[in-house]
KOLMARSE-876149 format. One record per residue (C-alpha): residue number from 1; residue in one letter; x, y, z. Coordinates in steps of 0.001 Angstrom, whole numbers. Example, Ala and Ser with C-alpha at 12.3 -4.5 7.8 and 13.67 -1.06 7.14 Angstrom:
# residues 2
+------+------+---------+---------+---------+
: mipa : voti :      c1 :      c2 :      c3 :
+------+------+---------+---------+---------+
:    1 :    A :   12300 :   -4500 :    7800 :
:    2 :    S :   13670 :   -1060 :    7140 :
+------+------+---------+---------+---------+
# end
This chain:
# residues 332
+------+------+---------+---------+---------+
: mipa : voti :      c1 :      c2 :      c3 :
+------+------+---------+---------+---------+
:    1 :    X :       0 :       0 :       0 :
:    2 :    X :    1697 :    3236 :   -1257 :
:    3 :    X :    2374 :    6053 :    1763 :
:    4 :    X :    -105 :    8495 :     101 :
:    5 :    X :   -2980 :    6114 :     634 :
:    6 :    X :   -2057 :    5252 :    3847 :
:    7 :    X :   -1677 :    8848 :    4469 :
:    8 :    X :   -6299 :    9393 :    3048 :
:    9 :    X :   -7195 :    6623 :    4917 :
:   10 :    X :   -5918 :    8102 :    8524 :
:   11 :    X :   -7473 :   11329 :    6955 :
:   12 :    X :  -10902 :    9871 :    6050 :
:   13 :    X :  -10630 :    7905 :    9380 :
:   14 :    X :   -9743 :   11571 :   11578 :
:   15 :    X :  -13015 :   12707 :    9694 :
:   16 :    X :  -15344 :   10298 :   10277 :
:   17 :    X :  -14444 :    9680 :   14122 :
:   18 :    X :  -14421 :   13837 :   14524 :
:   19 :    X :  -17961 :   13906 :   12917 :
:   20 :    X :  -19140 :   11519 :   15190 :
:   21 :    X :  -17996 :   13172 :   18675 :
:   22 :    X :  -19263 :   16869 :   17615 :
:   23 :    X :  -22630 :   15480 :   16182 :
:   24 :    X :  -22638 :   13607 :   19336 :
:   25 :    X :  -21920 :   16531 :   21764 :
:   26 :    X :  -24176 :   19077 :   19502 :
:   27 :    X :  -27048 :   16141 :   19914 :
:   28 :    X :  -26986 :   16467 :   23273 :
:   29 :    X :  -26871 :   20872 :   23349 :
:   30 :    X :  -29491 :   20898 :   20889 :
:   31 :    X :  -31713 :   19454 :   23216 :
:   32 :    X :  -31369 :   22271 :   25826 :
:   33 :    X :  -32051 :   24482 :   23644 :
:   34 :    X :  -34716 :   23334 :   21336 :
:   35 :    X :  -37618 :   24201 :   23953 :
:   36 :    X :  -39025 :   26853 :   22129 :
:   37 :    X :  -41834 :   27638 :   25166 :
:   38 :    X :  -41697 :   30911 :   27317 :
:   39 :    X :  -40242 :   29236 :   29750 :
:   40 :    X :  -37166 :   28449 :   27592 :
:   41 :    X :  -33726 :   28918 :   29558 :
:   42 :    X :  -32462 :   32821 :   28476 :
:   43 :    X :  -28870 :   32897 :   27852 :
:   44 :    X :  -28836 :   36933 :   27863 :
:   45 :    X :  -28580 :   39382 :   30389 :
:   46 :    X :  -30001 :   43475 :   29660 :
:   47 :    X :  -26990 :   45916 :   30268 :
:   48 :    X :  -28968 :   49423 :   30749 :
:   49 :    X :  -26762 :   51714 :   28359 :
:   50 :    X :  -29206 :   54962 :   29507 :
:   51 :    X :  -30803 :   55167 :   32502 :
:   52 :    X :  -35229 :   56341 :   31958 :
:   53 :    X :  -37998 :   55314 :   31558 :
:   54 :    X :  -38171 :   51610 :   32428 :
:   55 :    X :  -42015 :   51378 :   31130 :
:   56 :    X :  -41350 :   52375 :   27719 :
:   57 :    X :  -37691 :   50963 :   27072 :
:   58 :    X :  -35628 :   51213 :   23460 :
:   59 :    X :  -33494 :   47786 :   22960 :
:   60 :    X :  -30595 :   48954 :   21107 :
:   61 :    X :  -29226 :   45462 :   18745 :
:   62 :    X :  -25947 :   45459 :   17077 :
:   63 :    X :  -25313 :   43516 :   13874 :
:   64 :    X :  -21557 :   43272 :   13010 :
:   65 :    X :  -20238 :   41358 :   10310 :
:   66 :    X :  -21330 :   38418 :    7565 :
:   67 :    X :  -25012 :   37387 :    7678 :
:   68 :    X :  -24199 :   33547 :    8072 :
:   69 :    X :  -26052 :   30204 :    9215 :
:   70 :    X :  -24500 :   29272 :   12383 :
:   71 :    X :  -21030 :   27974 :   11425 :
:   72 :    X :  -20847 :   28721 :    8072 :
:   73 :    X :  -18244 :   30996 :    7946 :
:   74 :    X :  -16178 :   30521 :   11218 :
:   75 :    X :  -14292 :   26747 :   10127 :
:   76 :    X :  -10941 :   26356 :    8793 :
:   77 :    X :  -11723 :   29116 :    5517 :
:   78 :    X :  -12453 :   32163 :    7508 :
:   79 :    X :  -14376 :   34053 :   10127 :
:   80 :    X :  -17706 :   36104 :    9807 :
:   81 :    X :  -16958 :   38733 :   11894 :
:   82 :    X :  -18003 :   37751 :   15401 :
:   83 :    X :  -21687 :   37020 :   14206 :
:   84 :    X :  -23823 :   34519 :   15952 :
:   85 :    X :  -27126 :   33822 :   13828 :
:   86 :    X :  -28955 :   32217 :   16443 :
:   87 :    X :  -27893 :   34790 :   19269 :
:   88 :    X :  -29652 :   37723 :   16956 :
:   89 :    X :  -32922 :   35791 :   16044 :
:   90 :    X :  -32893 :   34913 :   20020 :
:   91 :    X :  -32425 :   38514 :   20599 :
:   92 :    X :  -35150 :   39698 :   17897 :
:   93 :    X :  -37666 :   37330 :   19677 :
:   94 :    X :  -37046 :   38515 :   22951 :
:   95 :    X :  -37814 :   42270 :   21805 :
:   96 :    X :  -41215 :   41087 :   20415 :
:   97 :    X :  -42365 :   39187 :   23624 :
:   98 :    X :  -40876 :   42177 :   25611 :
:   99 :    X :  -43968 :   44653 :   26184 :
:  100 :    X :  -42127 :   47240 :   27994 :
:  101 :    X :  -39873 :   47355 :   24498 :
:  102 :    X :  -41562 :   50284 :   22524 :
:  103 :    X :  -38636 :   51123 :   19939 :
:  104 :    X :  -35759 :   49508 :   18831 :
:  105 :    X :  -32568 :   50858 :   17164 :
:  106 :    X :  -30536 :   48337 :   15406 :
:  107 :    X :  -27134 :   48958 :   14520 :
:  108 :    X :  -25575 :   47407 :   11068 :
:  109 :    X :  -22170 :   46929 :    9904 :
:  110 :    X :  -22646 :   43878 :    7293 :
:  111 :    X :  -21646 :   43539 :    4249 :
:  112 :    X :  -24771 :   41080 :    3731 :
:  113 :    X :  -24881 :   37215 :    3334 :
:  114 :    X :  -27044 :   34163 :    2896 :
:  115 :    X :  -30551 :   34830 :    1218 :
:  116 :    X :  -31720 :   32344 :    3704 :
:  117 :    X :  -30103 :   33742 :    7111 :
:  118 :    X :  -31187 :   37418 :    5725 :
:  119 :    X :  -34923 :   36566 :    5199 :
:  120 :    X :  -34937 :   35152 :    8014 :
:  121 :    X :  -33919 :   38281 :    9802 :
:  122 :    X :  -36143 :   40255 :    7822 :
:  123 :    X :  -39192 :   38526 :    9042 :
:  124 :    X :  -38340 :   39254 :   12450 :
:  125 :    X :  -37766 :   42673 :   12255 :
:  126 :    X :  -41341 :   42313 :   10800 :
:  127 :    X :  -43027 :   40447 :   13585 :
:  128 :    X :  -41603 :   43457 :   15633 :
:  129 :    X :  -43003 :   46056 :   13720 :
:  130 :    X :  -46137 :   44166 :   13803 :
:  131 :    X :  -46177 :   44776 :   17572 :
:  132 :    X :  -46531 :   47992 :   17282 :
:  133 :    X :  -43063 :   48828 :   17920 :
:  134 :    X :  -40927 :   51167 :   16262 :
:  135 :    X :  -37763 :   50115 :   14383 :
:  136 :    X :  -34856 :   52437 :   13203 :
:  137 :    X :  -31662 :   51449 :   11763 :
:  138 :    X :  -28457 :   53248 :   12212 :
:  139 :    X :  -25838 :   51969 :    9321 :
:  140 :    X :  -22006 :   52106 :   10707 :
:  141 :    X :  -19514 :   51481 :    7727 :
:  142 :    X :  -21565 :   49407 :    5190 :
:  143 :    X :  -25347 :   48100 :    4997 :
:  144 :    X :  -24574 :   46475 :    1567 :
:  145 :    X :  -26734 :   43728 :      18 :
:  146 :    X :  -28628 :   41295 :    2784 :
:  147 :    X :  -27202 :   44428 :    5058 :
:  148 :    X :  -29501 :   46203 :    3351 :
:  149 :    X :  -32142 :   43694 :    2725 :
:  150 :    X :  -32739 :   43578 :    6430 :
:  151 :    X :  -32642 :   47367 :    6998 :
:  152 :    X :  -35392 :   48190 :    4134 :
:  153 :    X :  -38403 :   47164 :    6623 :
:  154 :    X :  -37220 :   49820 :    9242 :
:  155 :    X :  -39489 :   52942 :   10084 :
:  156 :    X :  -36367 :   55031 :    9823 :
:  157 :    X :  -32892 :   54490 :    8346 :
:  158 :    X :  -30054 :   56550 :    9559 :
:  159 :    X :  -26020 :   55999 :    7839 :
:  160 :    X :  -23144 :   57926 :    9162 :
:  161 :    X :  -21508 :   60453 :    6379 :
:  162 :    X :  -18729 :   58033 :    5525 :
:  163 :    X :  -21190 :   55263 :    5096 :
:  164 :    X :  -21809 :   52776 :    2274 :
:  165 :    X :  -25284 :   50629 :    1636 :
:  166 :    X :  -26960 :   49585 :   -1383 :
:  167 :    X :  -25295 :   46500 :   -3084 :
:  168 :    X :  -28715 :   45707 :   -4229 :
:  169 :    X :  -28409 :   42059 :   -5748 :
:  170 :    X :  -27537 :   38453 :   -5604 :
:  171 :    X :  -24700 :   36814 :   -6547 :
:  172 :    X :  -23651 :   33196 :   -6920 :
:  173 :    X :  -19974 :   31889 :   -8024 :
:  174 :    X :  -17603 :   28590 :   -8025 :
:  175 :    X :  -14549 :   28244 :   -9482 :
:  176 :    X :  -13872 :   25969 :  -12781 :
:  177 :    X :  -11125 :   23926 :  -12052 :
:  178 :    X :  -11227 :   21971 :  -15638 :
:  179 :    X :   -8117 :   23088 :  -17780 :
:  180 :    X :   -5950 :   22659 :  -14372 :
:  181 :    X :   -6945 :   19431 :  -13730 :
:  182 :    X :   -6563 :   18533 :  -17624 :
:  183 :    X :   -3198 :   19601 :  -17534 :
:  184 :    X :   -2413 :   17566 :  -14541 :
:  185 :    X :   -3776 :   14690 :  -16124 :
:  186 :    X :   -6778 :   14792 :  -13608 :
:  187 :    X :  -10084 :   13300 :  -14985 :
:  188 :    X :  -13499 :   12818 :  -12536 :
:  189 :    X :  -15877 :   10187 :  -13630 :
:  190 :    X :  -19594 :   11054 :  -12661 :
:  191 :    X :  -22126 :    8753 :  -12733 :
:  192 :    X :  -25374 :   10786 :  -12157 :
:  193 :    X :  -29505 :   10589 :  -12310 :
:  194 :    X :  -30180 :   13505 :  -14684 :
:  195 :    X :  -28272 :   15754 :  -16957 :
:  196 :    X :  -27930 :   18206 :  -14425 :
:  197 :    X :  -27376 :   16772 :  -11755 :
:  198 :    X :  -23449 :   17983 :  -11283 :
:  199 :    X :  -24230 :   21322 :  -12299 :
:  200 :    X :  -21852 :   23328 :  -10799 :
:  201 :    X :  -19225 :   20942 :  -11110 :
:  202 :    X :  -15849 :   21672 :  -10866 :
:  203 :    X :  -14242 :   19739 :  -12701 :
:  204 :    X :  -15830 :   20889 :  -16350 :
:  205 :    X :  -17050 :   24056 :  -18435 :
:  206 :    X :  -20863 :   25011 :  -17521 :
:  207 :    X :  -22978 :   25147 :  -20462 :
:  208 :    X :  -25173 :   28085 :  -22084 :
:  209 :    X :  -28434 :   25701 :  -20922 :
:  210 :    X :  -26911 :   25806 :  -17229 :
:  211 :    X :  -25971 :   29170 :  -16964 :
:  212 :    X :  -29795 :   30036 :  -17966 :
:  213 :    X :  -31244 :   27659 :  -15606 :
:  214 :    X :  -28860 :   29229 :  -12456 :
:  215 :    X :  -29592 :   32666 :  -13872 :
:  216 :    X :  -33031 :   31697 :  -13375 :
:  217 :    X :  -32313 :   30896 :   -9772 :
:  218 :    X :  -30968 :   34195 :   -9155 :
:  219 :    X :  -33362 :   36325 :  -10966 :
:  220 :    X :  -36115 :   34656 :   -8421 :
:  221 :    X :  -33972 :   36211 :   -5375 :
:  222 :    X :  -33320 :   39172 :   -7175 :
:  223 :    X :  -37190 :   39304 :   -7759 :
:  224 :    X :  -37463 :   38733 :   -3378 :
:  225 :    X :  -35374 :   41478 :   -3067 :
:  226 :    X :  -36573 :   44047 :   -5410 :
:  227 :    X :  -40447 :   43643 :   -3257 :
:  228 :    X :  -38451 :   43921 :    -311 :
:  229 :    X :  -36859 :   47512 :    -700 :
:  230 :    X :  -40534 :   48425 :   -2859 :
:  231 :    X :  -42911 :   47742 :      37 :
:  232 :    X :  -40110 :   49062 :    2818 :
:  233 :    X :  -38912 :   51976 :    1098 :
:  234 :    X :  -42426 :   52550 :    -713 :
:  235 :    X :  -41099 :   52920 :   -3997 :
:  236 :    X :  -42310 :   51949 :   -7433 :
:  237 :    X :  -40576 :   48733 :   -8931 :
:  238 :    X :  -39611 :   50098 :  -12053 :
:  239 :    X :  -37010 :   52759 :   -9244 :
:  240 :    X :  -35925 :   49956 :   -7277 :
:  241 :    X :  -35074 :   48173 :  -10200 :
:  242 :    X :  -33179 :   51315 :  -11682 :
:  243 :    X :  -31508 :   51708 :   -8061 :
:  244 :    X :  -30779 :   47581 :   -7971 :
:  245 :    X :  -27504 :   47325 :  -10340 :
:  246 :    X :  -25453 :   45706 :   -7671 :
:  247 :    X :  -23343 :   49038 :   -7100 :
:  248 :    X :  -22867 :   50167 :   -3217 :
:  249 :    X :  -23811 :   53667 :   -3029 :
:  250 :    X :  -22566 :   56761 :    -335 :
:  251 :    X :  -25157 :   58053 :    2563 :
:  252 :    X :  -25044 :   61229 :     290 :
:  253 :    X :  -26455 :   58883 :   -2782 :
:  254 :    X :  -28234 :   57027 :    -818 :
:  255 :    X :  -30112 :   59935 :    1136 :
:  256 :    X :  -30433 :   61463 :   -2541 :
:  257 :    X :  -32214 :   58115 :   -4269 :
:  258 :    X :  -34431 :   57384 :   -1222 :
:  259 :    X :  -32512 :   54163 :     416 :
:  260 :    X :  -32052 :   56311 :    3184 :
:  261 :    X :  -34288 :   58697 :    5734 :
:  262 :    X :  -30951 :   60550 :    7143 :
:  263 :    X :  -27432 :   61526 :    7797 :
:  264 :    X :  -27080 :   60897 :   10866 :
:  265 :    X :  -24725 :   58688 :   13820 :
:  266 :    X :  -26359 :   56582 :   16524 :
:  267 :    X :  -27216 :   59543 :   19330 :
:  268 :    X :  -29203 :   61348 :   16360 :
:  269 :    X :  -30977 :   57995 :   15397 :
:  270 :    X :  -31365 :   57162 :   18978 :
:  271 :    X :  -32957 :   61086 :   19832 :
:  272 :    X :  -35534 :   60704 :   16698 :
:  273 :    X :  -36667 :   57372 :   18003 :
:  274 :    X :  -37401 :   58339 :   21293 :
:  275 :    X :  -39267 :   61891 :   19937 :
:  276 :    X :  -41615 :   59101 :   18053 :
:  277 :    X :  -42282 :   56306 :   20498 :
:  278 :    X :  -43392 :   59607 :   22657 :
:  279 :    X :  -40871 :   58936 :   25251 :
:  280 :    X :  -38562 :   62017 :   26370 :
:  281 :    X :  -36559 :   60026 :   28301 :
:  282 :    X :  -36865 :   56031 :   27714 :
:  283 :    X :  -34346 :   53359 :   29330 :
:  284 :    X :  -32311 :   52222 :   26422 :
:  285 :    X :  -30551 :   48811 :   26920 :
:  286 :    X :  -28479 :   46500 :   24989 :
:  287 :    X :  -28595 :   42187 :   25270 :
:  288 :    X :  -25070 :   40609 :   26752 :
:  289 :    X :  -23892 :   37409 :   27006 :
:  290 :    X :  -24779 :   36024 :   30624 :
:  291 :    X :  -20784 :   34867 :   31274 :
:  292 :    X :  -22726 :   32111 :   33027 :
:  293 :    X :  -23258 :   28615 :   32309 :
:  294 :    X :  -26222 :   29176 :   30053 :
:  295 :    X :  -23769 :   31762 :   27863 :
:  296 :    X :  -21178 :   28882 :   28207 :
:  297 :    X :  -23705 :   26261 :   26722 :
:  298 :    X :  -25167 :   28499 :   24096 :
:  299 :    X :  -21952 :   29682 :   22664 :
:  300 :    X :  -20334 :   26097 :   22775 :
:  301 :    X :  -23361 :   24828 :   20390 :
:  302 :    X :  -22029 :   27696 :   18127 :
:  303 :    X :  -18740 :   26653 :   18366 :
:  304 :    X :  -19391 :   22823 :   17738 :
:  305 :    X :  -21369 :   23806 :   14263 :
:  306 :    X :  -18371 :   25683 :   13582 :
:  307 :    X :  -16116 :   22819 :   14306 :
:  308 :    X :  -18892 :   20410 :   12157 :
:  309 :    X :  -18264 :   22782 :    9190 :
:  310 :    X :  -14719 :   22425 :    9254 :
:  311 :    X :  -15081 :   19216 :    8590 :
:  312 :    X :  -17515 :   19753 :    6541 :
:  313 :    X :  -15125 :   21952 :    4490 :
:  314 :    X :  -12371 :   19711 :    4394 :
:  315 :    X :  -14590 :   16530 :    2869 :
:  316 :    X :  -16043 :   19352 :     475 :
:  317 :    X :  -12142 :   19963 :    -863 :
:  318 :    X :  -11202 :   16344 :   -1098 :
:  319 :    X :  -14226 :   15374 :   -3257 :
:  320 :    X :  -13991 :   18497 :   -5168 :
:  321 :    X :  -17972 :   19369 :   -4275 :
:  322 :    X :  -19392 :   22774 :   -4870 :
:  323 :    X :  -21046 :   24479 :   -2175 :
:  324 :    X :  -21633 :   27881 :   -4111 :
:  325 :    X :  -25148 :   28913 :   -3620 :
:  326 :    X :  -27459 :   32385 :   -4149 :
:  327 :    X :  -26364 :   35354 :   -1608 :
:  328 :    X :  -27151 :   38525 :   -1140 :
:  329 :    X :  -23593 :   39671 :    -411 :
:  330 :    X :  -21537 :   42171 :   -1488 :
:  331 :    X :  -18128 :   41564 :   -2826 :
:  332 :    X :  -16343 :   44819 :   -2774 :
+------+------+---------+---------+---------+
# end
């Protein structure tokens, strides 16, 4: 037996033994956490940022970096910034049970993400608003793409002078490793059900027929998003779609084209919010992580995904398997 097969078979063997501990541990935090009743354990504790009103309180949510699944991004290929998927929707849902919550001002920094992990966002923010509480985004350095897709359904959106949002599109890529692999002498065999079935292989040229039929794909996201920033924004279609090239565009343009409500940094945002929940002086408190044993738990469930995708990642690279899918992310 030659020393680089010796040499997969430890590898496959690592793999499969790894993948059978973390699915094994995550089994087993899953189950703490899957109560989805009220009287679910709360892994987050309120820091009061301003002291007031404790009747009629803003929550003040921070959203920093790639909008990712849990684990997607935080294995062997990268990091998404510090963002926790499930910590935000956990957050989101607290704010809508929360009846002493009247306003909330959500901070964004995100160059967007998954369509999936961004609708789902979006539908929370809309369960809030459906509460009858008000919703104002403040946009740090970029709300680009699903950055933007989640900020549309706001009452109010605020960006900073030297801000960037917009990105308005979808975008879906893998890399053709054919003519390397031919000169290496490399040749996959695929046995498959249907003519389409490998798609987005690898390991040969798309054709015209399958670039249509993923185009197709897209367009029905793009299509998701344009009714997303309409109905938000109240715009006509036919402007969204003029606005919805895929180009990021400054607070000034974005103030301009009506993405925006106002220049503005986080104290103005904050100041306007209060003036329309008709509070002078509301308590205005953040979410933090409880440094406690139910933090602990909640944040090692994160981790283990992230571990799982690792793996995940590294089987992906030895079988040569495409994971590219639609996202609403910009690529700047």
């Amino acid at each position: 037996m030659s020393k680089k097969r010796i040499i997969a078979i430890i590898l496959a063997v690592v793999i499969i033994l790894g993948g059978i501990v973390m699915s094994s541990i995550s089994a087993v935090v899953s189950t703490i956490f899957n109560d989805n009743s009220d009287s679910a354990l709360d892994p987050f504790t309120e820091e009061v940022e301003k002291s007031g009103n404790s009747s009629k309180r803003i929550a003040h949510l921070t959203l920093n970096g790639e909008i990712t699944q849990d684990g997607e991004s935080g294995g062997l290929l990268g990091g998404n910034g510090g963002y926790n998927h499930s910590s935000f929707l956990k957050q989101l849902d607290d704010v809508k049970k929360d009846s002493s919550v009247k306003g909330v001002l959500l901070t964004v920094n995100s160059p967007g993400g998954g369509t999936y992990p961004s609708d789902e966002i979006y539908q929370k923010i809309k369960q809030i608003k459906q509460k009858d509480k008000k919703v104002y985004v403040q946009i740090k350095d970029m709300a680009a793409s699903g950055g933007y897709y989640i900020s549309s359904p706001a009452d109010k959106i605020y960006a900073g002078p030297q801000s960037m949002t917009g990105s308005i599109g979808v975008i879906m890529s893998n890399v053709d490793y054919s003519d390397f692999q031919r000169k290496l002498g490399i040749k996959e065999n695929v046995i498959k059900s249907g003519k389409h079935k490998d798609i987005l292989s690898s390991s040969r040229h798309m054709t015209p027929e399958e670039k249509n039929i993923m185009q197709s794909v897209i367009d029905d996201s793009f299509d998701r998003f344009v009714d997303v920033v309409k109905n938000g924004r109240h715009m006509s279609e036919s402007k969204v779609r003029k606005l919805a090239d895929g180009r990021v565009y400054s607070a000034q343009q974005a103030k301009k084209n009506g993405l925006i409500d106002q220049i503005g940094y986080e104290n103005n945002a904050l100041d306007a919010l209060s003036k329309d929940i008709g509070v002078k002086k509301p308590e205005v408190f953040t979410y933090s992580a409880d440094n406690g044993f139910l933090s602990s738990i909640f944040s090692a469930k994160t981790s283990i995904n992230g571990v799982k995708n690792s793996i995940e990642e590294l089987k992906s690279a030895i079988h040569n398997d495409s994971k590219a899918k639609p996202e609403y992310l910009y690529e700047g």
